[in-house]
C-alpha positions as CSV (number, residue, x, y, z in Angstrom):
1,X,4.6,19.7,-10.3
2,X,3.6,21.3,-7.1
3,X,-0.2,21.3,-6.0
4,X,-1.8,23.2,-2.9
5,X,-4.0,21.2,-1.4
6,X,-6.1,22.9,1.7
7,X,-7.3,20.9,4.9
8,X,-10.9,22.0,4.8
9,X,-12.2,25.5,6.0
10,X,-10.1,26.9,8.4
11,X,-7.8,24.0,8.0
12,X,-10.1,22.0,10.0
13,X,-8.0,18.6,8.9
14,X,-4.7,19.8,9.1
15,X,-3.7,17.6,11.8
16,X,-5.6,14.6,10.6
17,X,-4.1,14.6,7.0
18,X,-0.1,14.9,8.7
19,X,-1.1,12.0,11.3
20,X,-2.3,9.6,8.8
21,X,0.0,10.9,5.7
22,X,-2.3,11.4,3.5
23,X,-4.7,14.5,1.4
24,X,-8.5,14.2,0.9
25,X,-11.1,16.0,-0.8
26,X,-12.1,17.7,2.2
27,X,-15.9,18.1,1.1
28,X,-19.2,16.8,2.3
29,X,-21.1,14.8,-0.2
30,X,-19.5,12.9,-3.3
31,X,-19.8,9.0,-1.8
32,X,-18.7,7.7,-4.8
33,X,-15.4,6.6,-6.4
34,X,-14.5,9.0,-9.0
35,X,-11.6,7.1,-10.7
36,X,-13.4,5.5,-13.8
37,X,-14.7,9.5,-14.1
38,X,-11.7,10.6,-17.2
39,X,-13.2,13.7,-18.6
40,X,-14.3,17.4,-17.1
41,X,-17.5,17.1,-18.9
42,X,-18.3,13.9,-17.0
43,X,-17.2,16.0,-13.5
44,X,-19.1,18.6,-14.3
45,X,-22.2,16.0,-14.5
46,X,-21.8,14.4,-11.3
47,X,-21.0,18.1,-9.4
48,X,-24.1,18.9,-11.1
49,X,-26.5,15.8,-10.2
50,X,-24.4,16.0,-6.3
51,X,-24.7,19.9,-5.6
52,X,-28.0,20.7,-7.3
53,X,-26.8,23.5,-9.6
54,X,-26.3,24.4,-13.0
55,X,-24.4,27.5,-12.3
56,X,-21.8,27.4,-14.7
57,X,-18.8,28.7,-12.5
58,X,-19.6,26.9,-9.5
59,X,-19.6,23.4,-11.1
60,X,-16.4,23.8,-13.1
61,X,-15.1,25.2,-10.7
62,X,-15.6,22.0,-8.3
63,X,-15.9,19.6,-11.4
64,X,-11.9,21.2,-12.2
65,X,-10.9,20.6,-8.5
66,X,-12.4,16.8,-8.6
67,X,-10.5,16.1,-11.9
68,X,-7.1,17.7,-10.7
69,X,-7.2,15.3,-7.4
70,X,-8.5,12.4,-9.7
71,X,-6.2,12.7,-12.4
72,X,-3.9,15.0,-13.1
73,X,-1.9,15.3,-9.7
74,X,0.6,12.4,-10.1
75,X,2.6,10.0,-8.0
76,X,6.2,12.1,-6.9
77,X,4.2,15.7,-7.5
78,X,4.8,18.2,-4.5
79,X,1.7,19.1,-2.4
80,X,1.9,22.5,0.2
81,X,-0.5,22.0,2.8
82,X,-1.6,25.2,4.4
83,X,-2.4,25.4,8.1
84,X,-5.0,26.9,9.7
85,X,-4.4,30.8,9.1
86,X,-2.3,29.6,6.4
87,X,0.8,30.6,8.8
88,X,2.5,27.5,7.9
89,X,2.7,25.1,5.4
90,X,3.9,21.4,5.5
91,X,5.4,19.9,2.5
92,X,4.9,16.4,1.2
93,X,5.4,14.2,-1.4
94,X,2.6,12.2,-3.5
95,X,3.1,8.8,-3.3
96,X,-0.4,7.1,-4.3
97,X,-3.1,7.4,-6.8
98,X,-6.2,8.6,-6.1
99,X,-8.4,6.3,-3.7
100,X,-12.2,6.2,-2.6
101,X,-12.6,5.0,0.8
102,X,-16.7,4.5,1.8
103,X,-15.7,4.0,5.3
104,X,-13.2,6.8,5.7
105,X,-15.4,8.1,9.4
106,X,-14.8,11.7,9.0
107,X,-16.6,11.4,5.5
108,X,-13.7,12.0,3.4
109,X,-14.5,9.6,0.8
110,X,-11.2,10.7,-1.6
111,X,-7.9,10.9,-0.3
112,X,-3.7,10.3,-1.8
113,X,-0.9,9.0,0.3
114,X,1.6,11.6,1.2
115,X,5.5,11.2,2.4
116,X,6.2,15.0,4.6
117,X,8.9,16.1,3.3
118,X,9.0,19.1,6.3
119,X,6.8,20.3,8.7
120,X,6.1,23.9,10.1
121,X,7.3,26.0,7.0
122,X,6.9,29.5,7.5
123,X,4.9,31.3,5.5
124,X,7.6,34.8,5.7
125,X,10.2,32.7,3.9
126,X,8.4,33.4,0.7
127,X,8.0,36.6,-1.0
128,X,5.0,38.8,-0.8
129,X,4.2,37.7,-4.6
130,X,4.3,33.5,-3.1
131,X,2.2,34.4,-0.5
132,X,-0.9,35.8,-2.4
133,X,-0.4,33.2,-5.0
134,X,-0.9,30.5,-1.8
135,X,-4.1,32.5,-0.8
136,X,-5.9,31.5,-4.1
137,X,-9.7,30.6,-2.6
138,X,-9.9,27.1,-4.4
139,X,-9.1,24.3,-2.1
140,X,-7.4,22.2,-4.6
141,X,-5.0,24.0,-7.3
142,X,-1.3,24.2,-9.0
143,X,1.0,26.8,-7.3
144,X,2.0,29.2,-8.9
145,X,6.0,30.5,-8.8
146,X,7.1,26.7,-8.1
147,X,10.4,27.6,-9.4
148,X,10.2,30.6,-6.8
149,X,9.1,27.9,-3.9
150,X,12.0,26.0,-4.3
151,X,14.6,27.9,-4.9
152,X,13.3,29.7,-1.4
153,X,13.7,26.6,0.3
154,X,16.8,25.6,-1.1
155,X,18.4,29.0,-0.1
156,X,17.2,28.5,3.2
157,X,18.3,24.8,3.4
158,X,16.4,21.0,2.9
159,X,15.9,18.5,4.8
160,X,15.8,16.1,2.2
161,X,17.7,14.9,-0.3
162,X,15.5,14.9,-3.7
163,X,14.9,18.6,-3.8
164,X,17.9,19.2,-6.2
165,X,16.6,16.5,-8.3
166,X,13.4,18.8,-8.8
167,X,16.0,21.5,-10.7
168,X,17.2,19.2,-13.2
């Protein structure tokens, strides 16, 4: 699968999640570890308890971002990470579970361990349709047009060597 995954607002962490290889939650709050969390009911809860809300869209929206991060994205799944104007994107690789960290110091408590496949993507290589897909407002969600993605970067060459592996 292939997962977007944004570096805060105006990709305020880009550069910190490519130094230290990895993608957080990129949210204030939430210092606890999520993994023993399993269900969206029980993410809703905590969103609920940690914002203050009840509004029903708001916290599954949030509660559906913590659970994706937590446990659906997977060890091998494809992440995009948008820069900041969303100009570029870098490509990784998952290679962790999810982890809480209490001392991370720039308060981002929830992070995965990423391989970068390839820097500095431009965003024109995709088509217009791939584009506004990657402009989705969530911070956390599954791209759309994968198929679409990939084939676009195999047309245009890889620098790697599993990408035709993802075809099979």
């Amino acid at each position: 699968m292939m997962w977007v995954i944004r570096a805060g607002q105006n990709a305020l962490y880009y550069d910190k999640y490519i130094l230290n290889s990895k993608v957080y939650v990129p949210w204030d709050g939430y210092q606890m570890d999520l993994s023993q969390i399993r269900t969206r009911a029980d993410f809703r809860t905590v969103v609920e308890k940690e914002k203050g809300t009840d509004n029903r869209t708001s916290v599954s929206n949030w509660a559906g971002q913590l659970y994706t991060f937590t446990q659906e994205i997977e060890t091998g799944d494809l992440v995009l990470i948008p820069s900041k104007g969303s100009h570029t994107y870098c490509l990784a690789k998952i290679v962790s579970n999810y982890r809480f960290d209490k001392n991370e110091k720039d308060k981002l408590y929830h992070c995965r361990d990423i391989e970068i496949l390839e820097r500095d993507i431009p965003r024109d290589v995709f088509s217009q349709t791939v584009i506004y897909s990657l402009g989705a407002f969530r911070t956390i969600f599954k791209a759309k047009h994968e198929d679409d993605i990939i084939h676009t970067k195999l047309k245009r060459g890889c620098k790697w060597g599993t990408m035709n592996l993802l075809l099979l």
